[in-house]
C-alpha positions as CSV (number, residue, x, y, z in Angstrom):
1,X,107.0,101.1,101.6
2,X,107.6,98.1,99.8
3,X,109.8,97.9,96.7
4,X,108.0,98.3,93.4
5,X,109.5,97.1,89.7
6,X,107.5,97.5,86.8
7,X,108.9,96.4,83.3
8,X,108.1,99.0,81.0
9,X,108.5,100.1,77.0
10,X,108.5,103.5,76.2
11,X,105.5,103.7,73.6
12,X,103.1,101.7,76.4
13,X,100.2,103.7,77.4
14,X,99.5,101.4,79.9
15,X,102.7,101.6,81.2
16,X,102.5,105.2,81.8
17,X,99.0,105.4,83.1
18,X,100.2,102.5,85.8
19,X,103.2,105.0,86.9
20,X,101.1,108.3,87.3
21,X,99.4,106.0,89.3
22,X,102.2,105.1,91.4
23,X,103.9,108.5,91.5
24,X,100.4,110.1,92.2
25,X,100.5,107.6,95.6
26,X,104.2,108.6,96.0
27,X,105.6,105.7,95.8
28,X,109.2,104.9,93.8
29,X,109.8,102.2,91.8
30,X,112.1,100.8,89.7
31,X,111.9,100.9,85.7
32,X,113.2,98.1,83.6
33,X,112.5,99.1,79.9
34,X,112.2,96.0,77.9
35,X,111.5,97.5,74.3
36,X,115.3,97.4,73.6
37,X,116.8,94.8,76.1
38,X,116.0,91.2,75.4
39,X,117.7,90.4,78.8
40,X,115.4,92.3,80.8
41,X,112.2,90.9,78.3
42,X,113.7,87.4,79.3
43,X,113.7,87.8,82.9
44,X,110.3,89.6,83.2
45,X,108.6,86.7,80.7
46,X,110.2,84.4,83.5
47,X,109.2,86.5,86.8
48,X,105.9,87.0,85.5
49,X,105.3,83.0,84.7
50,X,105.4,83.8,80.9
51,X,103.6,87.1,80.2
52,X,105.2,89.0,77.4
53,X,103.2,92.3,77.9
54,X,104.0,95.4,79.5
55,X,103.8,96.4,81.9
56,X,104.5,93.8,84.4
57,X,104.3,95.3,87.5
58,X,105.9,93.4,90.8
59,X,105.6,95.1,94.8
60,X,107.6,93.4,96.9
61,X,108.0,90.0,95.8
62,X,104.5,89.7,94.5
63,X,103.7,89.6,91.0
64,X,100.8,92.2,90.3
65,X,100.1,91.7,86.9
66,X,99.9,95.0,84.6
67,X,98.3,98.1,84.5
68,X,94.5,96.8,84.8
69,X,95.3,94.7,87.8
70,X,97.0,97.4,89.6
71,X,94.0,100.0,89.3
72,X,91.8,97.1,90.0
73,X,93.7,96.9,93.2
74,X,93.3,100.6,94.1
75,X,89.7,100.5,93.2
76,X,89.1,97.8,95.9
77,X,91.0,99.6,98.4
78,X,93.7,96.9,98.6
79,X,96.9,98.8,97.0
80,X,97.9,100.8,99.8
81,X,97.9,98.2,101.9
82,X,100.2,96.1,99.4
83,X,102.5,99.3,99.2
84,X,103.0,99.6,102.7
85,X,103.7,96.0,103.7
């Protein structure tokens, strides 16, 4: 399985619906909360090309997007694919 990060705060709705999604698949990932760390809300603004919203959700060294892109990607069949390599 590839390597997911997803940068998170801890209030997001979003960002917990996109990790029951993720756990519900099994898959680990990484957690980077950004609602008290300007560092890691620095380097996810400049991994993500200069989205400042969270989630930001990266498998592998692909960018994703956030929550709505990831169920989009399940919905079309695609994500296990992206999670397996």
């Amino acid at each position: 399985m590839q390597t997911v990060e997803i940068y998170s705060s801890s209030t997001c709705g979003h960002c917990f619906a996109a990790k029951r999604l993720l756990a519900d698949k099994g898959q680990s990932f990484a957690e980077f909360n950004v609602q008290m760390d300007s560092d890691r809300r620095s380097e996810m603004i400049q991994r993500s090309g200069g989205l400042s919203t969270v989630p930001q959700i990266f498998i592998g060294a692909q960018h994703i997007g956030g929550c709505d892109e990831l169920y989009t990607l399940e919905r079309l069949g695609k994500l296990d694919a992206l999670l397996n390599g």
